[in-house]
TIVO-2410 file (N, C-alpha, C; in nm, 3 decimals):
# residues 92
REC num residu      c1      c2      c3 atome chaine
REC   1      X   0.428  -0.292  -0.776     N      A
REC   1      X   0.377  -0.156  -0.780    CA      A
REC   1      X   0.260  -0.147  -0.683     C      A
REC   2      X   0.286  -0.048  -0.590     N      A
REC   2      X   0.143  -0.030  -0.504    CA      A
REC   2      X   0.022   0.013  -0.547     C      A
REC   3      X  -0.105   0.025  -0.553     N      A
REC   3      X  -0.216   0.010  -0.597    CA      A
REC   3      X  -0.229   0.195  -0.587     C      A
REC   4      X  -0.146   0.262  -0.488     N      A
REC   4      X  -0.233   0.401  -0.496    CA      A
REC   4      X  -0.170   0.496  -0.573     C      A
REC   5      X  -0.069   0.541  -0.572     N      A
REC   5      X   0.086   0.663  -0.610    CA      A
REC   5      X   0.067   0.607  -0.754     C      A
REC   6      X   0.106   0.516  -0.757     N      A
REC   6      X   0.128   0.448  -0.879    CA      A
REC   6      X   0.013   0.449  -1.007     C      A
REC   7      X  -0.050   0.399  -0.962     N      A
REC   7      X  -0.165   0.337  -1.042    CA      A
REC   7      X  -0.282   0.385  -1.049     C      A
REC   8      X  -0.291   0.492  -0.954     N      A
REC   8      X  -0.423   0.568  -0.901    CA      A
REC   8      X  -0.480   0.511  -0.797     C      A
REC   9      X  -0.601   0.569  -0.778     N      A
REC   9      X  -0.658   0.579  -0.635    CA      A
REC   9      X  -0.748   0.406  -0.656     C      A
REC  10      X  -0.749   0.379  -0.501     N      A
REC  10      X  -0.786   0.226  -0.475    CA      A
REC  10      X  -0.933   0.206  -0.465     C      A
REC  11      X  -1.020   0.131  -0.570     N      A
REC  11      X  -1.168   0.145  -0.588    CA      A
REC  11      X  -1.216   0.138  -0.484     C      A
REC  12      X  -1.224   0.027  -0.425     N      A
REC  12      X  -1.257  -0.038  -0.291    CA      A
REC  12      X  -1.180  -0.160  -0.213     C      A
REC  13      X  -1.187  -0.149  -0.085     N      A
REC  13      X  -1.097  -0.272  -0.070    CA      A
REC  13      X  -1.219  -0.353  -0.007     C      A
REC  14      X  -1.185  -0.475  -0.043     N      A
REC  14      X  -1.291  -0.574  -0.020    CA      A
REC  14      X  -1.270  -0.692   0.073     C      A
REC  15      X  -1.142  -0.690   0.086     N      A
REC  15      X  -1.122  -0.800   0.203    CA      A
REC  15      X  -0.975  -0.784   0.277     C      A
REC  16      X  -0.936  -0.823   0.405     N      A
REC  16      X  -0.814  -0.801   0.485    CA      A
REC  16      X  -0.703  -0.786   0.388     C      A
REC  17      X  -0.688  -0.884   0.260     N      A
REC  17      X  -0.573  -0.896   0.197    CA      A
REC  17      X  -0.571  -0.770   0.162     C      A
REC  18      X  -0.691  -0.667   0.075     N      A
REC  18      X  -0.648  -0.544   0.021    CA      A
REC  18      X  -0.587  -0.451   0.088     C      A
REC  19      X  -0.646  -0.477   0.228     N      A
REC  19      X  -0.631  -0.346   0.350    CA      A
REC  19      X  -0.447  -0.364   0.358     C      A
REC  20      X  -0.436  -0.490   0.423     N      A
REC  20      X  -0.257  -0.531   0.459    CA      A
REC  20      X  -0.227  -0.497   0.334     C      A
REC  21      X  -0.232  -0.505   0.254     N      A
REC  21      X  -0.129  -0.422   0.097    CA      A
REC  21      X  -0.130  -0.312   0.083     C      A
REC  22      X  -0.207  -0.252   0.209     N      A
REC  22      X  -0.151  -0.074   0.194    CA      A
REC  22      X  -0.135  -0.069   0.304     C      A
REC  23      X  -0.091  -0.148   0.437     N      A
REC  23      X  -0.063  -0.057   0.535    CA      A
REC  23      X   0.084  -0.025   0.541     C      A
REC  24      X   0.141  -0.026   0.465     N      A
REC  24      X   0.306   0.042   0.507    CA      A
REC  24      X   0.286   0.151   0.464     C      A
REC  25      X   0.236   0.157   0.296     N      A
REC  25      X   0.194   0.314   0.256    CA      A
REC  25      X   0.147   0.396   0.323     C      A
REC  26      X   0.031   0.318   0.395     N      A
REC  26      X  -0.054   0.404   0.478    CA      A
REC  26      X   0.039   0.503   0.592     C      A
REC  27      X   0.153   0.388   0.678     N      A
REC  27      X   0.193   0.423   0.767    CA      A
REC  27      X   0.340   0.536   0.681     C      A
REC  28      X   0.387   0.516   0.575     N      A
REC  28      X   0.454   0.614   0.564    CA      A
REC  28      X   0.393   0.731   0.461     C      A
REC  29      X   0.268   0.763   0.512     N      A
REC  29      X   0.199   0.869   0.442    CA      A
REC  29      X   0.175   0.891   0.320     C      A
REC  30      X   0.223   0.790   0.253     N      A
REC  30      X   0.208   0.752   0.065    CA      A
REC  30      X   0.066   0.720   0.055     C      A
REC  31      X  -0.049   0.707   0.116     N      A
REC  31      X  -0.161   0.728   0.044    CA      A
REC  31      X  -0.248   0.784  -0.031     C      A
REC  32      X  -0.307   0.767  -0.101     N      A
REC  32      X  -0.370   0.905  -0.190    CA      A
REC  32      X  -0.488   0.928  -0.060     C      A
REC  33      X  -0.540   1.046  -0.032     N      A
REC  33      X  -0.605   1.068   0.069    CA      A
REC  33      X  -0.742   0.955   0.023     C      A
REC  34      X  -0.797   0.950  -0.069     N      A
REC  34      X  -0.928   0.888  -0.062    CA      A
REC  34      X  -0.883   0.689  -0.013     C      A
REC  35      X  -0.798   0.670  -0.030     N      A
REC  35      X  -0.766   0.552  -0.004    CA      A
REC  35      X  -0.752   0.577   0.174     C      A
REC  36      X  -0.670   0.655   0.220     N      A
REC  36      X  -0.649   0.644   0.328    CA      A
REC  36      X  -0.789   0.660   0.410     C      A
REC  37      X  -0.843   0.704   0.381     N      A
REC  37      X  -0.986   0.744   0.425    CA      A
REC  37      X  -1.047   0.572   0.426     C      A
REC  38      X  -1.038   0.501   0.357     N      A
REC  38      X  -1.119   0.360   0.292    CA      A
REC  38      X  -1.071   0.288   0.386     C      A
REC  39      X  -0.927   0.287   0.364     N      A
REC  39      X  -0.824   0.229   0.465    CA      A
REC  39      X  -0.849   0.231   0.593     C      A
REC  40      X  -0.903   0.342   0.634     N      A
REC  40      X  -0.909   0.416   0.815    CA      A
REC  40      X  -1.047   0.320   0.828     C      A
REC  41      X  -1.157   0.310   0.761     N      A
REC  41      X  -1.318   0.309   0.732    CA      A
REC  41      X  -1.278   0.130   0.753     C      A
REC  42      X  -1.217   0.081   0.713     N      A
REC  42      X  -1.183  -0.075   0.755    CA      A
REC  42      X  -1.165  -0.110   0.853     C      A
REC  43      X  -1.043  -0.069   0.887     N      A
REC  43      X  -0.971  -0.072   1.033    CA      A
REC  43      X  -1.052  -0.051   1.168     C      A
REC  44      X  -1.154   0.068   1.108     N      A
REC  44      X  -1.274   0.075   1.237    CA      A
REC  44      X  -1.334  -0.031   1.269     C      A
REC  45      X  -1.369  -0.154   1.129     N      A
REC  45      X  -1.490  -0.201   1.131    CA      A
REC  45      X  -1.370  -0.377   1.157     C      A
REC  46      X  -1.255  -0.343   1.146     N      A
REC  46      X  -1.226  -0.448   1.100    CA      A
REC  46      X  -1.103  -0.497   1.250     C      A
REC  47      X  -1.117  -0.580   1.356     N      A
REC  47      X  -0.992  -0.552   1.533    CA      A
REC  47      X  -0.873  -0.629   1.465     C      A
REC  48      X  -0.922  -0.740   1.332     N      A
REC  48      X  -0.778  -0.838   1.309    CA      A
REC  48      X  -0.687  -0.719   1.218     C      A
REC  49      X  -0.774  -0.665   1.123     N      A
REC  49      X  -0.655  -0.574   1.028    CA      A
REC  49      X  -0.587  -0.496   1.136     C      A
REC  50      X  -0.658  -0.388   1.269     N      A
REC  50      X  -0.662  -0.278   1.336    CA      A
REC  50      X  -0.486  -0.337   1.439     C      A
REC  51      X  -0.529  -0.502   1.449     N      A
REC  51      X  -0.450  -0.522   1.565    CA      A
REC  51      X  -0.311  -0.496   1.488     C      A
REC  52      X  -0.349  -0.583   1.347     N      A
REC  52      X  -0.181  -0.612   1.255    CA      A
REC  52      X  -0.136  -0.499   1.234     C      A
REC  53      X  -0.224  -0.393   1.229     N      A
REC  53      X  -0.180  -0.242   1.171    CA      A
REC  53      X  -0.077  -0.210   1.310     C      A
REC  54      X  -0.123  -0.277   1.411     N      A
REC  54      X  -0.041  -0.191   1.578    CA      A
REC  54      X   0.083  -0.319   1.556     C      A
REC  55      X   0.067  -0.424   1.536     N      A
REC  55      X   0.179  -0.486   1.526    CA      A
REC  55      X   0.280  -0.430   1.440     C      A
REC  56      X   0.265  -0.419   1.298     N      A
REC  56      X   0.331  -0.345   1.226    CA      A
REC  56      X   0.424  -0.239   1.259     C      A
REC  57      X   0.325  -0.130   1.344     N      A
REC  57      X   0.398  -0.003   1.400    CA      A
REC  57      X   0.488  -0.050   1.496     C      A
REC  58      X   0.513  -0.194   1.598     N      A
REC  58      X   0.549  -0.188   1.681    CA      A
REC  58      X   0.658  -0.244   1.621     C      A
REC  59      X   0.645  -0.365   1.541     N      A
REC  59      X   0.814  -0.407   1.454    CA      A
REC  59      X   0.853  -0.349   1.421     C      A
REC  60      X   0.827  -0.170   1.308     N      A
REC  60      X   0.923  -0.096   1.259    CA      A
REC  60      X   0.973   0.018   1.317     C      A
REC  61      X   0.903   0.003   1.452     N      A
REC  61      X   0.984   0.055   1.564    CA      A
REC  61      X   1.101   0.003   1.613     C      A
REC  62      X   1.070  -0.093   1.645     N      A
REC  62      X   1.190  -0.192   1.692    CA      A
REC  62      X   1.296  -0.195   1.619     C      A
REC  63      X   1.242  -0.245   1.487     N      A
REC  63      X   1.354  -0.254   1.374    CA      A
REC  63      X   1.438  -0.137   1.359     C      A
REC  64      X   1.395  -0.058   1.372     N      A
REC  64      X   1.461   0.110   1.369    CA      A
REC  64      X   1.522   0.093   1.471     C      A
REC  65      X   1.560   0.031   1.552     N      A
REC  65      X   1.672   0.093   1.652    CA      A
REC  65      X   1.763   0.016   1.651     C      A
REC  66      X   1.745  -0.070   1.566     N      A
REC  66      X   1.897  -0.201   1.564    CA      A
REC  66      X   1.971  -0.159   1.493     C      A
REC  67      X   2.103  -0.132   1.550     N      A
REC  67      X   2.257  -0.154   1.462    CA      A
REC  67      X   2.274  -0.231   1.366     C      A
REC  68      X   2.320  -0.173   1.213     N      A
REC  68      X   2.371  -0.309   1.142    CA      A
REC  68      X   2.459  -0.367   1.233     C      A
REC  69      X   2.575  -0.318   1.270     N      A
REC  69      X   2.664  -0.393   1.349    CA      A
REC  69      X   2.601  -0.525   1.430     C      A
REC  70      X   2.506  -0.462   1.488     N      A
REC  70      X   2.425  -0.577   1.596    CA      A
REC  70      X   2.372  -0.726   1.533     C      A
REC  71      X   2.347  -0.751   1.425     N      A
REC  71      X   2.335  -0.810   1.363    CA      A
REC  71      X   2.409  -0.909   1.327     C      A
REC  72      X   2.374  -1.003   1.388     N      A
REC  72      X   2.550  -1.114   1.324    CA      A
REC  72      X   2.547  -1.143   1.165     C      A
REC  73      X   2.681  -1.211   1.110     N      A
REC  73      X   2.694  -1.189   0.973    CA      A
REC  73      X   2.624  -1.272   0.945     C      A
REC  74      X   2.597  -1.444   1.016     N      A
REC  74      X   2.544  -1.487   0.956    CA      A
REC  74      X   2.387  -1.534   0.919     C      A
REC  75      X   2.346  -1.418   1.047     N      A
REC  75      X   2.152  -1.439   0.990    CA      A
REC  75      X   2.137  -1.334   0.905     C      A
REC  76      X   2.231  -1.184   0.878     N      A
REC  76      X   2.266  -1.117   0.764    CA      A
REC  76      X   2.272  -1.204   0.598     C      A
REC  77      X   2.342  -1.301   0.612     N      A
REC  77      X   2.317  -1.395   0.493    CA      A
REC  77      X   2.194  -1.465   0.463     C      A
REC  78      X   2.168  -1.523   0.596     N      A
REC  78      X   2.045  -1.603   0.557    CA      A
REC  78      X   1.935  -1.533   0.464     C      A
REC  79      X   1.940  -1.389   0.570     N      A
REC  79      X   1.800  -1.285   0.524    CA      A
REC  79      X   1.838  -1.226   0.409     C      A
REC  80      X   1.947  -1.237   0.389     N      A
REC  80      X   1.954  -1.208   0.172    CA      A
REC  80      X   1.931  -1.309   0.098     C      A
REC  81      X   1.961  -1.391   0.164     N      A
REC  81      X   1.930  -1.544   0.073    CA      A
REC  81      X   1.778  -1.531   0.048     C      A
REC  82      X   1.702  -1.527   0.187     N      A
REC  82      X   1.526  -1.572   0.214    CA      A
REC  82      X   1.500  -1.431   0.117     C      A
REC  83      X   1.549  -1.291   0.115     N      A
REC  83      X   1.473  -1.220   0.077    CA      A
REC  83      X   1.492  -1.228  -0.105     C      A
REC  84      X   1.610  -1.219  -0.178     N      A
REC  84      X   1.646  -1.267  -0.302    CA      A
REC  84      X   1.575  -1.377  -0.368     C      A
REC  85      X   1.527  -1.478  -0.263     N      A
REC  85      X   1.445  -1.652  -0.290    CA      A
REC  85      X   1.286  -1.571  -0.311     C      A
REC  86      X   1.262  -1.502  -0.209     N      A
REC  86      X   1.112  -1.450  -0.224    CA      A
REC  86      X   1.116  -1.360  -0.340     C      A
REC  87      X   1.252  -1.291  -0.371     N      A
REC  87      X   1.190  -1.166  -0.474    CA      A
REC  87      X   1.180  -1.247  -0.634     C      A
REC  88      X   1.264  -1.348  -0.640     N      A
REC  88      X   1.271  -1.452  -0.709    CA      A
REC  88      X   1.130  -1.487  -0.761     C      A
REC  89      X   1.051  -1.532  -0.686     N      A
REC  89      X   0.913  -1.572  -0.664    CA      A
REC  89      X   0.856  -1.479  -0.722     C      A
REC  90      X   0.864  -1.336  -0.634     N      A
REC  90      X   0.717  -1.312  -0.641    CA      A
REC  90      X   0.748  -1.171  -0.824     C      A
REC  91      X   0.801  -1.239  -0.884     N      A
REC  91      X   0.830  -1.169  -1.024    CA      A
REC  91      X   0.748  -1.271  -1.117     C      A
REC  92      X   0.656  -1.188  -1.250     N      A
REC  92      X   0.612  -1.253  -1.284    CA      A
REC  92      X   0.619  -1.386  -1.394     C      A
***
């Protein structure tokens, strides 16, 4: 569950880990505005979150333009395997 939509608005974020756990929200406009504001207020102060935030935008760019087709079947398996193994994990 993400910390903002969900659960309410985000007290403070206190270190890189909090910031990276909302930047997808951030980037698909799911923030509650006072978070995004906190969020933005980091990123100023902060070039490693600021850079990952531009990396981010630039993989789900990319990623957006690939064909399933393009994809061979079998790193298609692997990445259900790796992602099923992680969701595995990260349940409590």
């Amino acid at each position: 569950m993400s910390p903002s939509r969900k659960s309410g608005a985000v007290k403070t974020i206190r270190s890189c880990r909090d910031a990276v756990d909302l930047l997808t929200e951030y980037l698909e406009g799911g923030l509650l505005p006072d978070d995004a504001r906190r969020l933005k207020a980091h990123l100023a102060d902060c070039s490693a979150c600021a850079e990952f935030l531009e990396t981010l935008r630039k993989t789900r760019a990319a990623v957006g333009t690939l064909k399933a087709r393009a994809v061979p079947e079998k790193c298609r398996r692997e990445l259900r395997a790796f992602l099923k193994k992680a969701a595995r994990k990260a349940r409590p």
